[in-house]
PyMOL Python script that loads the backbone (N, CA, C, O; Angstrom):
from pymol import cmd

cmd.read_pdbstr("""\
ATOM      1  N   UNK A   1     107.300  67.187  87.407  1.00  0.00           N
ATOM      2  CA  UNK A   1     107.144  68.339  88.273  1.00  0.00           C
ATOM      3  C   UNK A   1     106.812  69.561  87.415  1.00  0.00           C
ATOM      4  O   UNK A   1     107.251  69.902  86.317  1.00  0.00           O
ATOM      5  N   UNK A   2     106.111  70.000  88.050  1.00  0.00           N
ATOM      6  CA  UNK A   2     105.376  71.298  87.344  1.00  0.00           C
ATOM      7  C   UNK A   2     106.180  73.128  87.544  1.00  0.00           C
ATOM      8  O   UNK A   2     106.848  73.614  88.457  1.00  0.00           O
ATOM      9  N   UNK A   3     105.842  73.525  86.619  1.00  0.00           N
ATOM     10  CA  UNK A   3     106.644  74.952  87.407  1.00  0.00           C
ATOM     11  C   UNK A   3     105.818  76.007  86.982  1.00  0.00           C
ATOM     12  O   UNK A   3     105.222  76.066  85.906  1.00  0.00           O
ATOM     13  N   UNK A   4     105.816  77.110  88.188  1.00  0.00           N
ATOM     14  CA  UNK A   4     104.976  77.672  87.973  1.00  0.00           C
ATOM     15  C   UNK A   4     105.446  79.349  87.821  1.00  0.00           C
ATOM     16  O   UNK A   4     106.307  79.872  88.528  1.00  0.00           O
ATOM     17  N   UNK A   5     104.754  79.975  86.848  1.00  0.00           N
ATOM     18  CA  UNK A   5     105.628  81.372  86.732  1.00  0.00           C
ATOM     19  C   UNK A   5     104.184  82.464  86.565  1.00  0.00           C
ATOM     20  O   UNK A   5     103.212  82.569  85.817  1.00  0.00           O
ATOM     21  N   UNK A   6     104.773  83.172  87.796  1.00  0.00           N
ATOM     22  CA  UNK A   6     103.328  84.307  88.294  1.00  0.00           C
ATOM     23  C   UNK A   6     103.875  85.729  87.350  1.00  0.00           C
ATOM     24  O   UNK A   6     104.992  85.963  86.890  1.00  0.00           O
ATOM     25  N   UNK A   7     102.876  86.360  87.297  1.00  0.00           N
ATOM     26  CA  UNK A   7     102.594  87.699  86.262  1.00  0.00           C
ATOM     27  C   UNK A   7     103.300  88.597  87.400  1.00  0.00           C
ATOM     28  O   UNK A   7     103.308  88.260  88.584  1.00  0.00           O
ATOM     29  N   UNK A   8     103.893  89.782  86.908  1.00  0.00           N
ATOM     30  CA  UNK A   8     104.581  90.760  88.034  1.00  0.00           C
ATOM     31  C   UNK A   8     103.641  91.190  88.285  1.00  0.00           C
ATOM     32  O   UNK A   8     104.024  92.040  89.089  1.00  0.00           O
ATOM     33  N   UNK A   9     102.309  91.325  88.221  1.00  0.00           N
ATOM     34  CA  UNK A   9     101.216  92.061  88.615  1.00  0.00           C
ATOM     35  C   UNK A   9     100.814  91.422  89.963  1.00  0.00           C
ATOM     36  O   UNK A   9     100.565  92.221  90.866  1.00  0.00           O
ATOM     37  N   UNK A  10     100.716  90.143  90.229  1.00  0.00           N
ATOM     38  CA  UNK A  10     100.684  88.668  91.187  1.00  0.00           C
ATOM     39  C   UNK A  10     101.429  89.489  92.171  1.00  0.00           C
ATOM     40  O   UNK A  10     100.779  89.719  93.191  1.00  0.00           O
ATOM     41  N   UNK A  11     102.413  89.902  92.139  1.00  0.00           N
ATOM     42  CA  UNK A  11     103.555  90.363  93.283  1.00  0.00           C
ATOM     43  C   UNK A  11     102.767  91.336  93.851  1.00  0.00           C
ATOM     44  O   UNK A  11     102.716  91.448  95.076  1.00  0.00           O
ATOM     45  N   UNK A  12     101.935  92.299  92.863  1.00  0.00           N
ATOM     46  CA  UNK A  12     101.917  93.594  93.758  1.00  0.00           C
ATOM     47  C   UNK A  12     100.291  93.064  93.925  1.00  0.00           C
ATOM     48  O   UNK A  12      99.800  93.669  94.878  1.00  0.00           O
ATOM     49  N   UNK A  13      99.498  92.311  93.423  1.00  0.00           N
ATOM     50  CA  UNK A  13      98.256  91.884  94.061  1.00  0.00           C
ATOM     51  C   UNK A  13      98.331  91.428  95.278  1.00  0.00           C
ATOM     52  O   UNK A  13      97.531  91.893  96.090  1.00  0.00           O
ATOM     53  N   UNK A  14      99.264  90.449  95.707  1.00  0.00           N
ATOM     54  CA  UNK A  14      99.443  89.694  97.001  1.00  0.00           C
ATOM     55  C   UNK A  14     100.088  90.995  98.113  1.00  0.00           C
ATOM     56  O   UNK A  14     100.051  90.961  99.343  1.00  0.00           O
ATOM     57  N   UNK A  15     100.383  91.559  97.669  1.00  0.00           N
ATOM     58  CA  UNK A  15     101.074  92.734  98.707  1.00  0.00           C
ATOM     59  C   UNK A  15     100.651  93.152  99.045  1.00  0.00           C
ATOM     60  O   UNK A  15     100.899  93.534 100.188  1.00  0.00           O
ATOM     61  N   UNK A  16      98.994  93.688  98.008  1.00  0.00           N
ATOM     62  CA  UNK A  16      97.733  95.128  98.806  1.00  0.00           C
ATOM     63  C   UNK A  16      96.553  94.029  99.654  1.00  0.00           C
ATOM     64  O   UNK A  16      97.191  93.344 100.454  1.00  0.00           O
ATOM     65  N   UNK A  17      95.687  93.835  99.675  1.00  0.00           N
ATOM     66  CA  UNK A  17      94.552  93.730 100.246  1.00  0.00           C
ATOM     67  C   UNK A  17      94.626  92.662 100.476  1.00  0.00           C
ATOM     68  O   UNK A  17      94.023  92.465 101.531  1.00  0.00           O
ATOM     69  N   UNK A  18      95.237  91.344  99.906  1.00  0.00           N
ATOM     70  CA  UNK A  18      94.757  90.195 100.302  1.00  0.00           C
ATOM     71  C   UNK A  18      94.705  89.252 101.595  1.00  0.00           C
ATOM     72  O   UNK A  18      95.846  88.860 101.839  1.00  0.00           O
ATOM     73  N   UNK A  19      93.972  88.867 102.305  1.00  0.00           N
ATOM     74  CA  UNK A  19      93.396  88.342 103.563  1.00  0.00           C
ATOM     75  C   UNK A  19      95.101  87.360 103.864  1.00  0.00           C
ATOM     76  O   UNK A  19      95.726  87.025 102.858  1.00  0.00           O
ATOM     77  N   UNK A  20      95.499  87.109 104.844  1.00  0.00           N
ATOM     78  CA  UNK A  20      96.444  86.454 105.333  1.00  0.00           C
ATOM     79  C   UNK A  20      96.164  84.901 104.977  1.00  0.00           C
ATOM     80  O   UNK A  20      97.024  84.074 104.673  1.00  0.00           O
ATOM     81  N   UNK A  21      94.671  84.674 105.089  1.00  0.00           N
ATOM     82  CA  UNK A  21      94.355  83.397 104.724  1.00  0.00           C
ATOM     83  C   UNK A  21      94.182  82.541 103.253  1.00  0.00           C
ATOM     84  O   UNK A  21      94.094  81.424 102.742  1.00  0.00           O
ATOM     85  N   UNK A  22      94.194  83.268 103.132  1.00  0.00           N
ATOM     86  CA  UNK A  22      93.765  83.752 101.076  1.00  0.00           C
ATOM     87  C   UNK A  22      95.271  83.228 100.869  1.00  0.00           C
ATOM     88  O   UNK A  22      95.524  82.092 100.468  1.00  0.00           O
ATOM     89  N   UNK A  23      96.227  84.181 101.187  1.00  0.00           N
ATOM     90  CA  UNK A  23      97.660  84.322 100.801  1.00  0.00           C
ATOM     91  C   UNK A  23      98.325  82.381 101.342  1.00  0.00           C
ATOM     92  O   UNK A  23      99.173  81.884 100.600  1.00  0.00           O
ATOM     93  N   UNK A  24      97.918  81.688 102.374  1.00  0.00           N
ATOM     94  CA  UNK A  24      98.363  80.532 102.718  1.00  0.00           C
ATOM     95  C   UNK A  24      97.749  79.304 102.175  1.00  0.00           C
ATOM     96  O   UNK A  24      98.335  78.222 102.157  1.00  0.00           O
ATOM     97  N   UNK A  25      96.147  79.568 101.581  1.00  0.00           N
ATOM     98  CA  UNK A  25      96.041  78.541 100.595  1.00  0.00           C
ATOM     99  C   UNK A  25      96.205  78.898  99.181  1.00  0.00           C
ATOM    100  O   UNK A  25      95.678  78.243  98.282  1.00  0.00           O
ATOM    101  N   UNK A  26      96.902  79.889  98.991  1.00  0.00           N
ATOM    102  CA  UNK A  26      97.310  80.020  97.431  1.00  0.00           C
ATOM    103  C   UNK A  26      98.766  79.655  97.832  1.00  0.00           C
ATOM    104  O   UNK A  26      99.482  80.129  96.950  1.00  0.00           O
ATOM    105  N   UNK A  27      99.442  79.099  98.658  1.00  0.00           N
ATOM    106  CA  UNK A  27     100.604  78.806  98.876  1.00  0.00           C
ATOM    107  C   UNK A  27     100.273  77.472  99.297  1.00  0.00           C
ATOM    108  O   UNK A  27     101.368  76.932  99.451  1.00  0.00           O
ATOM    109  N   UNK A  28      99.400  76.669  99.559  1.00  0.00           N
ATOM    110  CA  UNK A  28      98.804  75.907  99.524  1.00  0.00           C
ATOM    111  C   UNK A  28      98.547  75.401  97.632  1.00  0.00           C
ATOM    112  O   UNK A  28      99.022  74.409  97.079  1.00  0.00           O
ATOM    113  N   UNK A  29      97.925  76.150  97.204  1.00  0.00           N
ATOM    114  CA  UNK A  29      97.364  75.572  95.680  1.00  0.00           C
ATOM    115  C   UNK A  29      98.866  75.559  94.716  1.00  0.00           C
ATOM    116  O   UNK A  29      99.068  74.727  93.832  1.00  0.00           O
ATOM    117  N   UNK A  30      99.928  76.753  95.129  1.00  0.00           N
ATOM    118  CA  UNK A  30     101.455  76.745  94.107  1.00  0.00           C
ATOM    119  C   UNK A  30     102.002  75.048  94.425  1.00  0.00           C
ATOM    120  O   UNK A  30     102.412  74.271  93.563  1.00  0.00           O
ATOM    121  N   UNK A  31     101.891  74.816  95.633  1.00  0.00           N
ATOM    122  CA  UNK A  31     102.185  73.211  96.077  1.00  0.00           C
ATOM    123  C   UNK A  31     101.435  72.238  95.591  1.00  0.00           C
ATOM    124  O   UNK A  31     102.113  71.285  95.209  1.00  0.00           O
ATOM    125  N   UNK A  32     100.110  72.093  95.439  1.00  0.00           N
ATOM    126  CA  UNK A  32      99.764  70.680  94.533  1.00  0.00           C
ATOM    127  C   UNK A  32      99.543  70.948  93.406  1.00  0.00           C
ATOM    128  O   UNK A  32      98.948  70.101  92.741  1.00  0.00           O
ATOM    129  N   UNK A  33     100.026  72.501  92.635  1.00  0.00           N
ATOM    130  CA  UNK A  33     100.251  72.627  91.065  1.00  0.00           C
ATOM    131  C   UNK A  33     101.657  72.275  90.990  1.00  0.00           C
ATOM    132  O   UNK A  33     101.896  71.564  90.014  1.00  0.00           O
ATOM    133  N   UNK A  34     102.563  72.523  91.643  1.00  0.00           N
ATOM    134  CA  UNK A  34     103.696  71.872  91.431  1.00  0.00           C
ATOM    135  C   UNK A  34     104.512  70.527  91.228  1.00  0.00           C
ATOM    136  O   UNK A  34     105.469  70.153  90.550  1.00  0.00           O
ATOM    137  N   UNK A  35     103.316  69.794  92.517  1.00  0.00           N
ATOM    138  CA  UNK A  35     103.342  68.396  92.075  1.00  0.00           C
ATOM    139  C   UNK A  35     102.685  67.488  91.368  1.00  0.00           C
ATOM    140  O   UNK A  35     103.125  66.457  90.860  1.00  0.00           O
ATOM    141  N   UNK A  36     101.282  68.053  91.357  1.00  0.00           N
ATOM    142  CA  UNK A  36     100.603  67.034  90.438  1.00  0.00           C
ATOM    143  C   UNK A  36      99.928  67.775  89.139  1.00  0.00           C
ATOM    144  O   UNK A  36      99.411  67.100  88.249  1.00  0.00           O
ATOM    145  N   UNK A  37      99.956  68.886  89.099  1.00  0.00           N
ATOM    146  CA  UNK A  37      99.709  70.041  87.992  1.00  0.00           C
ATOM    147  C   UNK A  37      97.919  69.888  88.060  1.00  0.00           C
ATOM    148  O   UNK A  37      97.184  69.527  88.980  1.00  0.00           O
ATOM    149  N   UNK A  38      97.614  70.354  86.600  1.00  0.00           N
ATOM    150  CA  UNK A  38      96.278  70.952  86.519  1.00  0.00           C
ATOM    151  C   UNK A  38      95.333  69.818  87.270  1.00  0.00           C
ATOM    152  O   UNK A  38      94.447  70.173  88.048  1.00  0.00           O
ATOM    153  N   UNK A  39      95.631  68.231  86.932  1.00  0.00           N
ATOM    154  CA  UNK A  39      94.945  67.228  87.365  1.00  0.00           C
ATOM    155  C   UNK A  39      94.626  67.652  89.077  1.00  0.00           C
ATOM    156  O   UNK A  39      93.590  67.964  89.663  1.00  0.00           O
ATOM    157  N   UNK A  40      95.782  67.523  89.437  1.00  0.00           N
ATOM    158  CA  UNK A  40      95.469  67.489  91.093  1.00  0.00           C
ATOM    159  C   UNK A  40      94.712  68.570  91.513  1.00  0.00           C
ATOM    160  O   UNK A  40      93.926  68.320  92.427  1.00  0.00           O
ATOM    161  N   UNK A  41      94.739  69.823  91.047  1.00  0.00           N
ATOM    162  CA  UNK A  41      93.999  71.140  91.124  1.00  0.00           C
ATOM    163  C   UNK A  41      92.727  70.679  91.060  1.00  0.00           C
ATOM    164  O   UNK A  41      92.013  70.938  92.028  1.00  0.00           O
ATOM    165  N   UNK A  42      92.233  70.019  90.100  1.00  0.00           N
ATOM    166  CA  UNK A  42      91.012  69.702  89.961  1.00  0.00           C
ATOM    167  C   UNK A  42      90.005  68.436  90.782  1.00  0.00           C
ATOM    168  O   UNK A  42      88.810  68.202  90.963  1.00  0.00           O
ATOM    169  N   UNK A  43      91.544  67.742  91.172  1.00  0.00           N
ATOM    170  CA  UNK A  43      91.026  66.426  92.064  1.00  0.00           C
ATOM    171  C   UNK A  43      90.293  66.912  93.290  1.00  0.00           C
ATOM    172  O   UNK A  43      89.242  66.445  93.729  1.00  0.00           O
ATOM    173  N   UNK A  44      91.070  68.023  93.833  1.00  0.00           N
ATOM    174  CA  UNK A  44      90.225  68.638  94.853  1.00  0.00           C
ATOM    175  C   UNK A  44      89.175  70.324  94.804  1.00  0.00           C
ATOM    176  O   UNK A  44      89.340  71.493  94.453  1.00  0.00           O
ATOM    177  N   UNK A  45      87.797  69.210  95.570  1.00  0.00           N
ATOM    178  CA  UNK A  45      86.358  69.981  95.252  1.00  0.00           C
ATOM    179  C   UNK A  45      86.458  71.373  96.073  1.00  0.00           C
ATOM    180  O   UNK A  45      85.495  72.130  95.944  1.00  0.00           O
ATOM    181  N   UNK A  46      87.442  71.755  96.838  1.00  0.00           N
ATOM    182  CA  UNK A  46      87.249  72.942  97.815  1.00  0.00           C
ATOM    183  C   UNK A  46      87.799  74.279  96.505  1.00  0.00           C
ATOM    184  O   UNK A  46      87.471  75.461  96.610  1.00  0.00           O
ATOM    185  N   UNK A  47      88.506  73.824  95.561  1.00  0.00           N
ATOM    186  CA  UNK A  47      88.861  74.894  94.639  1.00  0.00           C
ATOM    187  C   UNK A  47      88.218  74.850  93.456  1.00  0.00           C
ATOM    188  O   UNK A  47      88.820  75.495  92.596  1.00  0.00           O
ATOM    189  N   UNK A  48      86.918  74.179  92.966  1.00  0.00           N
ATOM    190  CA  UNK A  48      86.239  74.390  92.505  1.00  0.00           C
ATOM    191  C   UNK A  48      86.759  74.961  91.443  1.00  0.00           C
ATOM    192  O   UNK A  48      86.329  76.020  90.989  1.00  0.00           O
ATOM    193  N   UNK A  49      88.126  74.048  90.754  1.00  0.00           N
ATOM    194  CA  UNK A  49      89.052  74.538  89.446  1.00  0.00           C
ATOM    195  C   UNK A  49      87.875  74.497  88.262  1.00  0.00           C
ATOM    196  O   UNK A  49      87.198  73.490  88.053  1.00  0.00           O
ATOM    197  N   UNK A  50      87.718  75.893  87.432  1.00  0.00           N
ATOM    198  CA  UNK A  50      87.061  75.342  86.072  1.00  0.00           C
ATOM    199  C   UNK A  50      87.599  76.396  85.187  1.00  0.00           C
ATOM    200  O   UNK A  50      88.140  77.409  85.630  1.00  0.00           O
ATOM    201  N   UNK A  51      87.465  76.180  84.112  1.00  0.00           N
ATOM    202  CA  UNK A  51      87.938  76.298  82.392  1.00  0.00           C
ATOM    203  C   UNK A  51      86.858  77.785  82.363  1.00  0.00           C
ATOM    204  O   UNK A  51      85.662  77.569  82.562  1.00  0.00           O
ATOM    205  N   UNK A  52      87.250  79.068  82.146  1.00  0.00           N
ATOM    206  CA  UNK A  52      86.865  80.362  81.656  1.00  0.00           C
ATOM    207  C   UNK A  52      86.159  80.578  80.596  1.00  0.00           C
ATOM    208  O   UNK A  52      86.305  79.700  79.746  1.00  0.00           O
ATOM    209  N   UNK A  53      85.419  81.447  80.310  1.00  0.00           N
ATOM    210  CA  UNK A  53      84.394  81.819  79.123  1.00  0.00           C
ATOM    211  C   UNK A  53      84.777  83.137  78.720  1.00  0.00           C
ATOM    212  O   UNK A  53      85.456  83.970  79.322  1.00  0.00           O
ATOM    213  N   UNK A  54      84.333  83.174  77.817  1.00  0.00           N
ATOM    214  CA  UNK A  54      84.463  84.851  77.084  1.00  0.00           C
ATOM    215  C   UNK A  54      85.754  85.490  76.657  1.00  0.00           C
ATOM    216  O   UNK A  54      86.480  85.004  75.790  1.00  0.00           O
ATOM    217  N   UNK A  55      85.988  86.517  77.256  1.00  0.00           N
ATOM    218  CA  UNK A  55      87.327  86.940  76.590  1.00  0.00           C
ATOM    219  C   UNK A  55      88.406  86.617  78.020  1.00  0.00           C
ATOM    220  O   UNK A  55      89.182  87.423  78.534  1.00  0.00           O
ATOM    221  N   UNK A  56      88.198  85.447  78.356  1.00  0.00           N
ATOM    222  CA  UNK A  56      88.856  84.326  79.058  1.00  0.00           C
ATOM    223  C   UNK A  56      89.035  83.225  78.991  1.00  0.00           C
ATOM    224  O   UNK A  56      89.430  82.423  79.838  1.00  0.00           O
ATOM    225  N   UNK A  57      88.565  83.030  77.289  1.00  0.00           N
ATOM    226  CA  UNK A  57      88.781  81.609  77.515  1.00  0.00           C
ATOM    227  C   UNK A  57      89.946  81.156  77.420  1.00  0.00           C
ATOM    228  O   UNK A  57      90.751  82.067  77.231  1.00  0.00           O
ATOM    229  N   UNK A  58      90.425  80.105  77.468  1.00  0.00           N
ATOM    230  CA  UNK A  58      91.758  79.251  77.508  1.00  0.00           C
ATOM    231  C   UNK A  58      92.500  79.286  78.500  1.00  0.00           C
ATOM    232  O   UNK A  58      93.526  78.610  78.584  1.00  0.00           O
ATOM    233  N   UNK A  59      91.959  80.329  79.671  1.00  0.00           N
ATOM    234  CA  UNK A  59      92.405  80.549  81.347  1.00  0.00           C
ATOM    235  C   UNK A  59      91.361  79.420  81.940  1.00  0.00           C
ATOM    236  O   UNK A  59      90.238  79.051  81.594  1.00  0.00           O
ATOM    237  N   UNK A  60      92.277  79.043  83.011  1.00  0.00           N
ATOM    238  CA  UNK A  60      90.912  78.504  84.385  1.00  0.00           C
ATOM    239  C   UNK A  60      91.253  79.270  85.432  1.00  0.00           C
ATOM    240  O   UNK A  60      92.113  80.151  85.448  1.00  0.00           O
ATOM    241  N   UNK A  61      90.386  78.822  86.520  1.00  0.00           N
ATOM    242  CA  UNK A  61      90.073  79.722  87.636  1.00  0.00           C
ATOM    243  C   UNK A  61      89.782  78.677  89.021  1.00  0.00           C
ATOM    244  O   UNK A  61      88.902  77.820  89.085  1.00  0.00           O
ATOM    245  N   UNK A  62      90.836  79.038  90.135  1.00  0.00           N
ATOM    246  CA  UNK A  62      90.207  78.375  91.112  1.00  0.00           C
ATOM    247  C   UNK A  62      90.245  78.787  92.356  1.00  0.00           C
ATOM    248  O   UNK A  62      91.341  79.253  92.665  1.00  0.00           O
ATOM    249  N   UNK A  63      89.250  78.787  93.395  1.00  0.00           N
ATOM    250  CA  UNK A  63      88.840  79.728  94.421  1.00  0.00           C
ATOM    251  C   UNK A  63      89.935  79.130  95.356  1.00  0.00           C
ATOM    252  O   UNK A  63      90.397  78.016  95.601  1.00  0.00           O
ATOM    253  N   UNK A  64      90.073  80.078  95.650  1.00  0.00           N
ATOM    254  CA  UNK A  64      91.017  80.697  97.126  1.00  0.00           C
ATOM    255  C   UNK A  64      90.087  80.807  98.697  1.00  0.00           C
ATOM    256  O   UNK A  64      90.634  80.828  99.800  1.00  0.00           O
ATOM    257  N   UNK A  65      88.880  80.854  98.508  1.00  0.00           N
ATOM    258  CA  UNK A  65      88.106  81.628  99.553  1.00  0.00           C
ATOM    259  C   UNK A  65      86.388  81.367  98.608  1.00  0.00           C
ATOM    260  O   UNK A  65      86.153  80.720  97.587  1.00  0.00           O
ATOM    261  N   UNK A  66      85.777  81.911  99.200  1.00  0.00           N
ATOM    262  CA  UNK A  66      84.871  82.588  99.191  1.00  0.00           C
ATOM    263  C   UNK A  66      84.332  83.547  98.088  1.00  0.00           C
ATOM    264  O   UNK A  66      83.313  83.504  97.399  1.00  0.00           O
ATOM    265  N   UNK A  67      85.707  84.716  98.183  1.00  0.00           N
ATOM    266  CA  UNK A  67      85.492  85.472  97.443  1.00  0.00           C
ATOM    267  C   UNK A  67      86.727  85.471  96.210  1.00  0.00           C
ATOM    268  O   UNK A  67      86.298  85.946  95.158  1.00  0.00           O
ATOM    269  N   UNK A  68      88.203  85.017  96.150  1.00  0.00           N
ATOM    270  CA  UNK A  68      89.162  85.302  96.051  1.00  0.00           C
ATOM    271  C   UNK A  68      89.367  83.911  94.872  1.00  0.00           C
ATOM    272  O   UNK A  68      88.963  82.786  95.166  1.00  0.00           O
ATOM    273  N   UNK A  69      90.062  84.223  93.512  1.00  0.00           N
ATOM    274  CA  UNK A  69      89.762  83.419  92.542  1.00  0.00           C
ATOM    275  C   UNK A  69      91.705  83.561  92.093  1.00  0.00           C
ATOM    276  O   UNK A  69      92.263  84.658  92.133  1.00  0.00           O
ATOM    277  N   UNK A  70      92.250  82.626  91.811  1.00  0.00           N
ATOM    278  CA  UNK A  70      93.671  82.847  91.005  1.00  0.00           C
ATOM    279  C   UNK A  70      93.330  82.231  89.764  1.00  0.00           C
ATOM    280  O   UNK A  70      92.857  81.097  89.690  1.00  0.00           O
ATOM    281  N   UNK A  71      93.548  82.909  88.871  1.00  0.00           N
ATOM    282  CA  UNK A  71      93.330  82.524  87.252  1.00  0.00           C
ATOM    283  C   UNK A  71      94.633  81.875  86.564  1.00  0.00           C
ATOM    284  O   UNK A  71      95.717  82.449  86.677  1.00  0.00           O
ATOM    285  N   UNK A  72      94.562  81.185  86.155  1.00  0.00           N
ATOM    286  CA  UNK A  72      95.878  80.844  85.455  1.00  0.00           C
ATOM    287  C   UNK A  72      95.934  79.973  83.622  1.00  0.00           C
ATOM    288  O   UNK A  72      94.976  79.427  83.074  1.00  0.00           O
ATOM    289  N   UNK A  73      96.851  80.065  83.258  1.00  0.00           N
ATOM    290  CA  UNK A  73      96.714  79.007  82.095  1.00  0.00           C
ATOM    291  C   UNK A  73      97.519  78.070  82.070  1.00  0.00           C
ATOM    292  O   UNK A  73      98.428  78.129  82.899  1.00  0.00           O
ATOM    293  N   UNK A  74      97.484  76.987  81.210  1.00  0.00           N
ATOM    294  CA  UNK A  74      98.034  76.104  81.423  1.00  0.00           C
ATOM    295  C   UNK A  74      99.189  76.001  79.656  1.00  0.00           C
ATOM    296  O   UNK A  74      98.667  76.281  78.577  1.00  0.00           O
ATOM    297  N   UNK A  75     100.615  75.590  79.753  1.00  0.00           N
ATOM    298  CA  UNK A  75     100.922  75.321  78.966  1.00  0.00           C
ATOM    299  C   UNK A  75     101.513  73.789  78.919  1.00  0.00           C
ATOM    300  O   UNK A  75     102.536  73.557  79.563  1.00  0.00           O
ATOM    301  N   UNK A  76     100.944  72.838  78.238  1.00  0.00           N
ATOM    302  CA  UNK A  76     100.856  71.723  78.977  1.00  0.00           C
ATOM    303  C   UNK A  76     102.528  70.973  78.356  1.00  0.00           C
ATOM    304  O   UNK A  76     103.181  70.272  79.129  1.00  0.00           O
ATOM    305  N   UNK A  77     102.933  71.201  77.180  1.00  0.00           N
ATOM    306  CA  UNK A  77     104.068  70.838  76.339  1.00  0.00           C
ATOM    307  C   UNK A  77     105.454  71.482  77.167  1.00  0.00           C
ATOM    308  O   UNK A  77     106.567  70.957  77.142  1.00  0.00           O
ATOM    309  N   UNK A  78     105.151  72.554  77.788  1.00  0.00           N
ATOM    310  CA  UNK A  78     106.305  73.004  78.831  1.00  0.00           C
ATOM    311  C   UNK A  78     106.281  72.448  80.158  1.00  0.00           C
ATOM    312  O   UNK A  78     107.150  72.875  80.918  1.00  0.00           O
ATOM    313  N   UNK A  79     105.446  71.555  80.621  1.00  0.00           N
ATOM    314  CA  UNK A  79     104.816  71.604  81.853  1.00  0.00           C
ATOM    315  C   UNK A  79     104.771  73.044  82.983  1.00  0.00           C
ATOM    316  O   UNK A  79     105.228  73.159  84.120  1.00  0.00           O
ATOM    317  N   UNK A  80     104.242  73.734  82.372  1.00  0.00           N
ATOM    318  CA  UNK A  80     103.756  75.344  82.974  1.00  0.00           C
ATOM    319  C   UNK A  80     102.588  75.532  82.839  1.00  0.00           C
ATOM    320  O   UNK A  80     101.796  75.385  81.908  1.00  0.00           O
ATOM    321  N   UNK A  81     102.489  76.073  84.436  1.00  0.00           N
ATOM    322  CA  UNK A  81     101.882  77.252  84.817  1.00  0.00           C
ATOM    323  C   UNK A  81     101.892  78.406  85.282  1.00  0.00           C
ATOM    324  O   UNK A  81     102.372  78.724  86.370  1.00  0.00           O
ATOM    325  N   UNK A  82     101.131  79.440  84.152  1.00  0.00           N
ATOM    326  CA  UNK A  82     101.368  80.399  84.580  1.00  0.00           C
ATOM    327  C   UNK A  82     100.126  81.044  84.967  1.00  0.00           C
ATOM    328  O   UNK A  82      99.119  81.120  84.263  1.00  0.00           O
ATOM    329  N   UNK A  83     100.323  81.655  86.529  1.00  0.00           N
ATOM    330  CA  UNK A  83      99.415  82.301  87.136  1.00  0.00           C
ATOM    331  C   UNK A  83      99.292  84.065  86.454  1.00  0.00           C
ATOM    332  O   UNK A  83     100.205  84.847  86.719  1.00  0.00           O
ATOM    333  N   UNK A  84      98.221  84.476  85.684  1.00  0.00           N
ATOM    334  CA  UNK A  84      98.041  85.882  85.863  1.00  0.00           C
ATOM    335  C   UNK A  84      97.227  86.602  86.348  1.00  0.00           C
ATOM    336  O   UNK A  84      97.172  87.793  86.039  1.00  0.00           O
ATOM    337  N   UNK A  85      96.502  86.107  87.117  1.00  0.00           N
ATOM    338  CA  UNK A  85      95.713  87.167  88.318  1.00  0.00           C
ATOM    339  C   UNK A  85      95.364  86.618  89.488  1.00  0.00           C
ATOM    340  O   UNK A  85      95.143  85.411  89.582  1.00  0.00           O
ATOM    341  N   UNK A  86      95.262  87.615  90.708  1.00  0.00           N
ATOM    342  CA  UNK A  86      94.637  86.782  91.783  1.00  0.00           C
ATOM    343  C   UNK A  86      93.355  87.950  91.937  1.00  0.00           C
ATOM    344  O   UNK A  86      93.680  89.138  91.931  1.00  0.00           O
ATOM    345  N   UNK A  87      92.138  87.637  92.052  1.00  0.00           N
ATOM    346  CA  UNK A  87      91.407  88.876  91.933  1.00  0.00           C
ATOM    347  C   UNK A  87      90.220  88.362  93.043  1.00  0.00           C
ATOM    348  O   UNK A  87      90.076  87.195  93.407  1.00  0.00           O
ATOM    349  N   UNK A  88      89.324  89.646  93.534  1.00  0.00           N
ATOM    350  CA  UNK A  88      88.747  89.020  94.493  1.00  0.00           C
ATOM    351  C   UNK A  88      87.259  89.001  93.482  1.00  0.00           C
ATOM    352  O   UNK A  88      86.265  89.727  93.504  1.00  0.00           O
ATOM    353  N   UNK A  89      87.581  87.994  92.745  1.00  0.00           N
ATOM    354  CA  UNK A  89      85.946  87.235  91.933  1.00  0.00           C
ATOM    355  C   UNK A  89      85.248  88.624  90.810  1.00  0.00           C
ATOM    356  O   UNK A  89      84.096  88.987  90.570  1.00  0.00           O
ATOM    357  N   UNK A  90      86.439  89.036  90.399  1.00  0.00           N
ATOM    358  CA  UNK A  90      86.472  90.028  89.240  1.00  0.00           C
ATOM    359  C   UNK A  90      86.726  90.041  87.591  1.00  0.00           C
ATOM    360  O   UNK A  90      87.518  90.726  86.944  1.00  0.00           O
ATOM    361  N   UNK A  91      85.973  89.253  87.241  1.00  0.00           N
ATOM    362  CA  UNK A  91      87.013  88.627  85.972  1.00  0.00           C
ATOM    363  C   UNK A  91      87.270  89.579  84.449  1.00  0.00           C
ATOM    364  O   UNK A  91      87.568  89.123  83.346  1.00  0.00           O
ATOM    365  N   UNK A  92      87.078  90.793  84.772  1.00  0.00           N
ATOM    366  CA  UNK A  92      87.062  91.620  83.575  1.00  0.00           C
ATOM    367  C   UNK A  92      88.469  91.643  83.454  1.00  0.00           C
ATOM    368  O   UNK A  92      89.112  91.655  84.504  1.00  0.00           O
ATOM    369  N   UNK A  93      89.139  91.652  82.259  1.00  0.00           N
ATOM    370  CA  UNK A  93      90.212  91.347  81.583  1.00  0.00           C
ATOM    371  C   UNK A  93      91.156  92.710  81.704  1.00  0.00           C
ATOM    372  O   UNK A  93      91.077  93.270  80.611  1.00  0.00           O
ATOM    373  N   UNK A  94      91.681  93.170  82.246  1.00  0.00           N
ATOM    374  CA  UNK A  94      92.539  94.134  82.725  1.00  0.00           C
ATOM    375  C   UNK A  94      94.184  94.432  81.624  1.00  0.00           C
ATOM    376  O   UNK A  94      95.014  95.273  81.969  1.00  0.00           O
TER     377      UNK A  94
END
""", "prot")
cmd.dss("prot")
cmd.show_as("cartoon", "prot")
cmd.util.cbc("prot")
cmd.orient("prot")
């Protein structure tokens, strides 16, 4: 079992703007990172999980929506994940 630990920034992202729907499949995606971790994330094609470039690499990224991306990394020796952004398809490094 996987565990997953969000950035305090995550708290106040999900609080301002984000779509109601957005917010239930990222509660949706904390559930099959929990059980089957990065693998299962990737088993399914609707989140379009992939591995970051630039001064992102060693993060992945997987869509929420449309527009709406949760970034996270993986520490695989802890079995963790940790989520640090949910952004709506913004990836400049903050």
């Amino acid at each position: 079992m996987w565990k997953i630990e969000e950035h305090r920034r995550v708290d106040k992202q999900l609080s301002g703007s984000v779509p109601i729907d957005v917010l239930k499949r990222y509660e949706k995606w904390k559930d099959i990172a929990r059980l089957s971790g990065p693998l299962g994330l990737r088993a399914i094609k609707g989140f379009h999980d992939e591995a970051l470039l630039g001064e992102w690499k060693g993060f992945r990224s997987s869509r929420l929506g449309l527009q709406w991306r949760v970034i996270y990394r993986i520490v695989e020796n802890l079995l963790l994940i940790q989520v640090v952004q949910m952004t709506p398809h913004d990836y400049r490094r903050s």
